[in-house]
LUMZA-699897 format. One record per residue: x, z, y of N, C-alpha, C in turn; chain. Coordinates in steps of 0.05 Angstrom, whole numbers. Example, Ala and Ser with C-alpha at 12.3 -4.5 7.8 and 13.67 -1.06 7.14 Angstrom:
LUMZA-699897
PT,n_xx,n_zz,n_yy,ca_xx,ca_zz,ca_yy,c_xx,c_zz,c_yy,chain
PT,264,156,-114,246,156,-90,264,156,-66,A
PT,257,142,-45,273,143,-21,258,157,1,A
END
This chain:
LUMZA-699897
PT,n_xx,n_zz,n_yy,ca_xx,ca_zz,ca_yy,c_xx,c_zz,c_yy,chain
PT,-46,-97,-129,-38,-72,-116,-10,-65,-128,A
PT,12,-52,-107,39,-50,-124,37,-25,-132,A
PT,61,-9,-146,52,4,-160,60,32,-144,A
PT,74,22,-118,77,53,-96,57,47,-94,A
PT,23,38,-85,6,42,-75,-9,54,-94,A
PT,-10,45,-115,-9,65,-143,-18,94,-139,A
PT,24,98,-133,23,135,-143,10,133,-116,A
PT,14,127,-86,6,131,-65,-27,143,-68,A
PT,-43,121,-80,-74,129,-96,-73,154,-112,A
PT,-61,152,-131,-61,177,-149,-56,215,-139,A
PT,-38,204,-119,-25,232,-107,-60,237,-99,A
PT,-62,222,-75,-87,228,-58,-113,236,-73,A
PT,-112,226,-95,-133,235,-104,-125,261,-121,A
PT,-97,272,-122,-104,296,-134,-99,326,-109,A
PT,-87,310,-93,-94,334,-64,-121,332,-58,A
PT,-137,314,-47,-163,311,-49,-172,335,-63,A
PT,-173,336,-93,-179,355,-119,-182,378,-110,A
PT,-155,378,-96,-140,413,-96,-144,417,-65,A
PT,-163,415,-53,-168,413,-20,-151,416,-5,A
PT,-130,394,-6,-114,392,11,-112,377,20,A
PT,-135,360,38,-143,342,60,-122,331,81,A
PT,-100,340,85,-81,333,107,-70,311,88,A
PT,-56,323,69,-40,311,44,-61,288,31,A
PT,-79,292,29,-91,267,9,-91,241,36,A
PT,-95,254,64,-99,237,82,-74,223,86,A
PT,-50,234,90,-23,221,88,-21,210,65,A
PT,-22,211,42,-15,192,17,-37,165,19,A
PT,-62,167,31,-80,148,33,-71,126,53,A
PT,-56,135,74,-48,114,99,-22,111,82,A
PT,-1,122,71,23,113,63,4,91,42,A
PT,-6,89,24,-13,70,8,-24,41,22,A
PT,-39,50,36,-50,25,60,-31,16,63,A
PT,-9,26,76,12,12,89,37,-5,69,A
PT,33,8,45,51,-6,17,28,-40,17,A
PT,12,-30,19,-19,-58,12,-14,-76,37,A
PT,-9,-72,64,-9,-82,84,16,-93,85,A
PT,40,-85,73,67,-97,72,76,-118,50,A
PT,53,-114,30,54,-132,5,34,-164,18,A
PT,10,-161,31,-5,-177,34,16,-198,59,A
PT,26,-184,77,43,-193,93,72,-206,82,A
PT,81,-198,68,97,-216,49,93,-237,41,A
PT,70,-245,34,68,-266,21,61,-298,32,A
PT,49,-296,56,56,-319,64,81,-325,81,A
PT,97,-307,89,120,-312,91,144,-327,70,A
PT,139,-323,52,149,-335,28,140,-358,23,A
PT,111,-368,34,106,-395,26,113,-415,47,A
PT,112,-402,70,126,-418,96,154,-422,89,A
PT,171,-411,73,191,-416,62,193,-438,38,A
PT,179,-441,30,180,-461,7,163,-481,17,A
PT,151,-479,25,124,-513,36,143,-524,48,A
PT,140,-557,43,162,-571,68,145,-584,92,A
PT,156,-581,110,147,-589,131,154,-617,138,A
PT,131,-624,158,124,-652,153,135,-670,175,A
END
């Protein structure tokens, strides 16, 4: 996990705390989307280095 998805987690869980449900819900999809752009990265990078045959 990087470490914007991190504070992204952390925020959400302290709006969460403080019942502010809109806000914990936006920091929860912003973090998804830090996780979804990291996992997507990476085989891109290996299609770059594997040689083709």
């Amino acid at each position: 996990m990087s470490l914007s998805a991190l504070r992204f987690e952390e925020q959400a869980k302290q709006a969460a705390e403080q019942g502010e449900i809109t806000e914990s819900a936006k920091a929860i999809l912003a973090g998804l989307d830090c996780e979804r752009r990291m996992a997507a990265s990476g085989p891109q990078m290996l299609q770059l280095i594997k040689p083709r045959a």
